[in-house]
N, C-alpha and C positions, 0 to 999 in steps of 0.2 A: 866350423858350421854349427849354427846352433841348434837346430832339429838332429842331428849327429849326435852332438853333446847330450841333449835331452833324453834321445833313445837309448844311449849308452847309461847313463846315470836311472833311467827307468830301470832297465834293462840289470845293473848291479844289484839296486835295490831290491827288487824281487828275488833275487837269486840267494839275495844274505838272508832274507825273511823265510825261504825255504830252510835255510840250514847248512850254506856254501859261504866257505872263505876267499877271497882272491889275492892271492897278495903271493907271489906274482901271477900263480895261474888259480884258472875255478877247478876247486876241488871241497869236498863235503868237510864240515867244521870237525865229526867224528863219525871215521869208517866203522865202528861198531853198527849192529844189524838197529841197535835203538835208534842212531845216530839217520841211519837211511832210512828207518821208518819214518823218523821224522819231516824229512825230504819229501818222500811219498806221501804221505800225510797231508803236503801242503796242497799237492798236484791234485791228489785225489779228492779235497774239500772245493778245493775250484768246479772238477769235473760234475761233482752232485750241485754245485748249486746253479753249474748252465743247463742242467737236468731237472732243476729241481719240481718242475711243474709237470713234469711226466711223474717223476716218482712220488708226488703226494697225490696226484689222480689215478696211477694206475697199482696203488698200493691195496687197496683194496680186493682188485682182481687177484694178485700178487697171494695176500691174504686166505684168500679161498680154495687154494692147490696147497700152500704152506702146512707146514707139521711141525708140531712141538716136540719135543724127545718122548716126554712122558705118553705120546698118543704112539710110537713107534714099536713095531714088533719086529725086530733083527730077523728071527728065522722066517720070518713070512714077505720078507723082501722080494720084489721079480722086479726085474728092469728090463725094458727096452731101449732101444735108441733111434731116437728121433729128428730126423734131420730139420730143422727151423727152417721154416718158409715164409719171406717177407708177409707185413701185414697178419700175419694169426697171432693167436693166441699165445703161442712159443715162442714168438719173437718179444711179444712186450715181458714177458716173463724170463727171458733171456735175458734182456737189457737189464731190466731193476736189477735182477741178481749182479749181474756183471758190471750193473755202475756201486751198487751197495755192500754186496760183499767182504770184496777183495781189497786189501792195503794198500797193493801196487796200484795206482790209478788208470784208469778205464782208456784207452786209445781206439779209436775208429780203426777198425781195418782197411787192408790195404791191398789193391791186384786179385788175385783169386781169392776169393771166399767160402768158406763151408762152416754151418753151424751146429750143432747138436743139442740137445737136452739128454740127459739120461733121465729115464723117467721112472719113476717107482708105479707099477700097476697096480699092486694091493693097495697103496697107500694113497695113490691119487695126486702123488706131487714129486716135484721135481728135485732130481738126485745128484744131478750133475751136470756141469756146462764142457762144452767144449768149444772153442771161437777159434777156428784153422784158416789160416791168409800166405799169402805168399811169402817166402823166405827172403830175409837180407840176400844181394848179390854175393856182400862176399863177410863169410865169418874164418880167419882164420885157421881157430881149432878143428871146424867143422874138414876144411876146404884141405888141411893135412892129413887129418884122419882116413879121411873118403880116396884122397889123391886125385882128387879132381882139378884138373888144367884148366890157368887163366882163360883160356879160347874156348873150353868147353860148359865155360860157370851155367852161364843161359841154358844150356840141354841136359844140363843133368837136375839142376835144381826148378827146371820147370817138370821134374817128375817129381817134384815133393813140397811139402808144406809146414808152414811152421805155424807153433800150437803159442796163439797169442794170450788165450785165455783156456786153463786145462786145469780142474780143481774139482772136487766135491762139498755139495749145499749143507748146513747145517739143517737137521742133526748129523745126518750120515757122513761128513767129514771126521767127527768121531769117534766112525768104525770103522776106519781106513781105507772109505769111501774112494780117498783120492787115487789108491792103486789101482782100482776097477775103470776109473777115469785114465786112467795113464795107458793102462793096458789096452783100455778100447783104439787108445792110437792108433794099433795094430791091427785091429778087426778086418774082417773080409766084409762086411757092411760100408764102410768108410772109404774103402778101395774101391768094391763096387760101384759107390755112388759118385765119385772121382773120375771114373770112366766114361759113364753115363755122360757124366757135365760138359767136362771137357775135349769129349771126340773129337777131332775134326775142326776145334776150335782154334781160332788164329791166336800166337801171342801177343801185345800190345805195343810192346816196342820194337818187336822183326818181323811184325807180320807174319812169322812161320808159324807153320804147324808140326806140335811135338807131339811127339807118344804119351796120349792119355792112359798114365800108366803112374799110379802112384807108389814108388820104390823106399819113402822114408819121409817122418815126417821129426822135423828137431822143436827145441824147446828148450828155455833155459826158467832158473829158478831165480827168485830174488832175491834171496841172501846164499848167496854161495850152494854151497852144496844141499843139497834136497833131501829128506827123510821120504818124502813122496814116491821119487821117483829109485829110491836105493832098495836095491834087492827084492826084485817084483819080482817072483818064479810064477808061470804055468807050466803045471806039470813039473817035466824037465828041461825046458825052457826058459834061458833067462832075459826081459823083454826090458827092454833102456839101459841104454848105457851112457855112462858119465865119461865125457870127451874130452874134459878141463872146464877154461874160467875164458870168457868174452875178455875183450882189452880196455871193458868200459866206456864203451861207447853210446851215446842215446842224444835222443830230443825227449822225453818228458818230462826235463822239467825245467823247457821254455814254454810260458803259459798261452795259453789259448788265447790272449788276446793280443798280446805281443809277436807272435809268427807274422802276422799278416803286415805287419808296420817289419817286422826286417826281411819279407818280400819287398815289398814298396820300399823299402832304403836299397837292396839290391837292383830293384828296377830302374833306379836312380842314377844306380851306379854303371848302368849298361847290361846290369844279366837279364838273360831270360828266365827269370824267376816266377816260372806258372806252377801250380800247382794243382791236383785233382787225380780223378784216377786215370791210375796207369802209371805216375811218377815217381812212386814206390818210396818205402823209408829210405833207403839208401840216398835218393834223390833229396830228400827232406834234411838229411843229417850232412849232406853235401851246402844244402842250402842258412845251414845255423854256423855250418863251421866257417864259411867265409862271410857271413855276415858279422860274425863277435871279429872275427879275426881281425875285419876292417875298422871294425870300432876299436878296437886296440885289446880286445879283452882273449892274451893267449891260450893257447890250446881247447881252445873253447868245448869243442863235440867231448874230448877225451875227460868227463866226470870221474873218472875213480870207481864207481861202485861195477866190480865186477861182477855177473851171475855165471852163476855153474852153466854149462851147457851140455842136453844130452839128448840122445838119436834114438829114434825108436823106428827099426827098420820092419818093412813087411816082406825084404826076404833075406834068407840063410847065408848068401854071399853076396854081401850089397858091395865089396870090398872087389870082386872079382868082378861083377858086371860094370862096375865103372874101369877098372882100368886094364882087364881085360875081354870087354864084351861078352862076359859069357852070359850064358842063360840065366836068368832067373832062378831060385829054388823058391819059390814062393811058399811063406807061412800061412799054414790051415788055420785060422782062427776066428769062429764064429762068435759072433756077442753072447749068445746067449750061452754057449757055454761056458765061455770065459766068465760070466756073472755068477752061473753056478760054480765055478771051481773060487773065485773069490770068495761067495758068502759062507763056504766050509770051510778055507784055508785063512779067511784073514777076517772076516766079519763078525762069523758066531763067536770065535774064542774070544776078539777083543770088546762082544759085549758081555760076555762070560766074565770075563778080568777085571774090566771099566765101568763104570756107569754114568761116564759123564756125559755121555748124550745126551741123559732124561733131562738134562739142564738147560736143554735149548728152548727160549719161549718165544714165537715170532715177533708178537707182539711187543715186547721189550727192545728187541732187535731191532725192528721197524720204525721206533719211536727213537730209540738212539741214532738211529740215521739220518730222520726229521729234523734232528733238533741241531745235528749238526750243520746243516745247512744252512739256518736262522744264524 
């Protein structure tokens, strides 16, 4: 078939220009963290420039909350946290950061959503994102760890969430901004508003209703193990733990324009290939791996780059409530003092030590990200 041939040779092409060899399967040309920057690299330039018309229009607003290092004063930092509400102000200032940023390339969420900003109040701008959506059905590390039963995947991971987007903004990324980000996982704020949302609310694909009860939310890093997330203490609490390595599985980096053509080649072929909310990554990665598979191109979903994967639990026996019912112990951890125990344990000493924050300028920043679009 020659539309077949065509998608499949589209379909190569793109993949090699990203930084993937095939010969016999796709896998990345070099597993080096440079090697997968690369890759991401390519995803992520796509992402900005189907963006590119929100982020040179609302770059300016962007602009006006923004901080240089040199304008920064470490000990007079306050943070709150701010849950993002479609249509404000924290939502377009969400997004720029969240398409501009980060290396990893930017993915629309998926199934349950919750947003945050951490926000600096002295300083008037924004400190940190968080972007929380529903968790893969099934990660194996995760699913041994926990002990969580094939039959029970749906009810235990519709009490948790997974942190799609969880980092700290320049400057304050470095002043190990990103552990205050991590730690907030845990908050009694983030729990609370979990509750709130989803009372009472039906799931999408059982129509049940589960326990709006948020018991853990996981996350993985992009080059393997995380400096981020190693060795957070509150107090004498130690918060994320490192569970292993994913089996390298993903859809990012089949490009945005090409999903929709191996829909329509599977719908061709007889599948029900809908997509929208509700149908979850799992659905989507179901949906790449038998489409390459029919174009002949093997093991297709199974890329090579594995991430670290790690659980940040909001209670003391998340290990006993799953496999034997027990009660909760539920962790006391309010934001705000978690930000205070951060800014004396990890932020004044590292800008005591460092000073490479004062080196962040937005403006240069912002223009660097402009220009990569063009």
């Amino acid at each position: 078939m020659i539309a077949e041939k065509r998608l499949r040779n589209e379909l190569l092409h793109a993949l090699t220009k990203q930084g993937f060899k095939y010969n016999p399967h796709l896998r990345p040309k070099n597993n080096s963290k440079n090697g997968i920057r690369t890759i991401h690299k390519y995803s992520r330039i796509e992402k900005l420039r189907l963006h590119s018309n929100f982020l040179i229009d609302t770059k300016k607003t962007v602009k006006d909350y923004a901080i240089d290092g040199s304008e920064l004063n470490p000990e007079e930092i306050q943070l709150e946290l701010r849950q993002v509400e479609p249509n404000s102000l924290e939502s377009e200032i969400f997004l720029w950061w969240n398409l501009a940023w980060w290396s990893v390339p930017y993915e629309h969420p998926i199934g349950r959503q919750m947003r945050y900003i951490i926000w600096d109040k002295t300083h008037d701008s924004p400190f940190g994102l968080i972007g929380l959506q529903s968790p893969p059905l099934k990660i194996s590390v995760r699913d041994k760890y926990l002990g969580i039963p094939n039959e029970e995947l749906d009810y235990w991971l519709n009490m948790s969430l997974y942190g799609q987007r969880v980092g700290a903004l320049p400057p304050y990324n470095d002043l190990l901004g990103g552990k205050l980000v991590a730690m907030a996982l845990t908050s009694n704020e983030i729990r609370e508003d979990y509750s709130k949302k989803y009372h009472g609310r039906k799931t999408l694909m059982n129509k049940r209703v589960m326990p709006a009860k948020l018991l853990f939310v996981t996350t993985t890093s992009a080059y393997g193990r995380s400096s981020m997330y190693e060795r957070i203490r509150y107090y004498d609490e130690t918060i994320g733990e490192f569970l292993g390595f994913t089996a390298g599985a993903g859809t990012f980096y089949i490009p945005d324009k090409l999903y929709p053509k191996l829909l329509k080649y599977l719908k061709s072929l007889g599948y029900d290939a809908q997509r929208g909310y509700g149908t979850g990554p799992s659905r989507k990665l179901k949906f790449i791996d038998i489409a390459l598979r029919k174009l002949g191109i093997k093991r297709s979903a199974r890329y090579g780059i594995k991430r670290g994967f790690y659980l940040f639990s909001h209670v003391a026996n998340i290990k006993q409530v799953i496999k034997e019912n027990s009660r909760p112990r539920w962790y006391d951890r309010p934001f705000d003092k978690m930000q205070d125990f951060w800014l004396e344990r990890y932020a004044i000493p590292r800008a005591e030590r460092k000073q490479d924050f004062r080196k962040f300028k937005f403006n240069r920043f912002s223009d660097s990200v402009i220009r990569s679009i063009n």
